[in-house]
N, C-alpha and C positions, 0 to 999 in steps of 0.2 A: 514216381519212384523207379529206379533205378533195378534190375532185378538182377540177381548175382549168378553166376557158371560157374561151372565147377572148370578149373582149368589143371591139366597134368603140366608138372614143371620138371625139367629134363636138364639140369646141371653137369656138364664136364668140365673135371677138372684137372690136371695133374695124371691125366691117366683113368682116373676112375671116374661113373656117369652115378648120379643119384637121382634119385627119382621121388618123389612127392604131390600131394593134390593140396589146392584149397579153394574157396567159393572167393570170389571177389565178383566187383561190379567190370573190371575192366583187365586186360591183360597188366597193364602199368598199376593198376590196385596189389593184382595177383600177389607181385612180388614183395612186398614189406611184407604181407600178410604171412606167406610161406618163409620167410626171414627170421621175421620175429618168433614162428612159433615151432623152430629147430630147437635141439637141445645140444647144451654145451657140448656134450660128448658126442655129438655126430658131426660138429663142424669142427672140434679137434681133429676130429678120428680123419677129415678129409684134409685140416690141412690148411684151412683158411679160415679167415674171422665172421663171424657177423655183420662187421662193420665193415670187412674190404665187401663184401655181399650188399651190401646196401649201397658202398662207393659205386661197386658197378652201376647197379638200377639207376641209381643217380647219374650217372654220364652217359647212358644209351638208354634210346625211347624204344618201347618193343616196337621193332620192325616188321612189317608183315610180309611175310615168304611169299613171292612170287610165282604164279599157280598153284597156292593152298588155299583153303576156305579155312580158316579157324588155327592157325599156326603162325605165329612171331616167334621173330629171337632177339636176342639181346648178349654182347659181347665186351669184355673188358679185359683188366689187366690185376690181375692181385699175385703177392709173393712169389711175382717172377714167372707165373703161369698165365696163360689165357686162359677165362673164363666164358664159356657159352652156355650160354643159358636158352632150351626152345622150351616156350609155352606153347599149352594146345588146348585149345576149346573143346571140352568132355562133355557130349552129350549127357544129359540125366540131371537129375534134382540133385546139385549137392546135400 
């Protein structure tokens, strides 16, 4: 079995950066998880869909940063914005 980490997920978009945690098995889990479990009114309030949010995950694998231990990003394109997305592996028991 598979043991899950808490990963911090670091979102810019349009200007403004959001910030969120969730336990997954994997950096590539990380994201649906932290996707699904936004609320309408925070990915209005930012601007972009749920489903352009998933679009990205789905077209870029998280990439692991170069001289980091525990850091990927992942990058796309929604409503005319770039989206960057960095995950970070969070020490501690989700």
């Amino acid at each position: 079995m598979t043991k899950s980490m808490l990963y911090t997920v670091f979102l810019e978009y349009k200007g403004g950066t959001y910030i969120g945690q969730i336990a997954a098995t994997s950096p590539a889990a990380a994201l649906p998880r932290w996707f699904s479990g936004l609320q309408d009114n925070e990915v209005v309030k930012w601007g972009i869909t749920r489903e352009e949010l998933a679009a990205v995950a789905k077209s870029d694998t998280p990439t692991p940063i170069t001289g980091c231990r525990g850091v990927w990003c992942v990058s796309g394109s929604a409503g005319g914005g770039l989206v960057l997305i960095h995950l970070i592996a969070t020490d501690g028991t989700p």
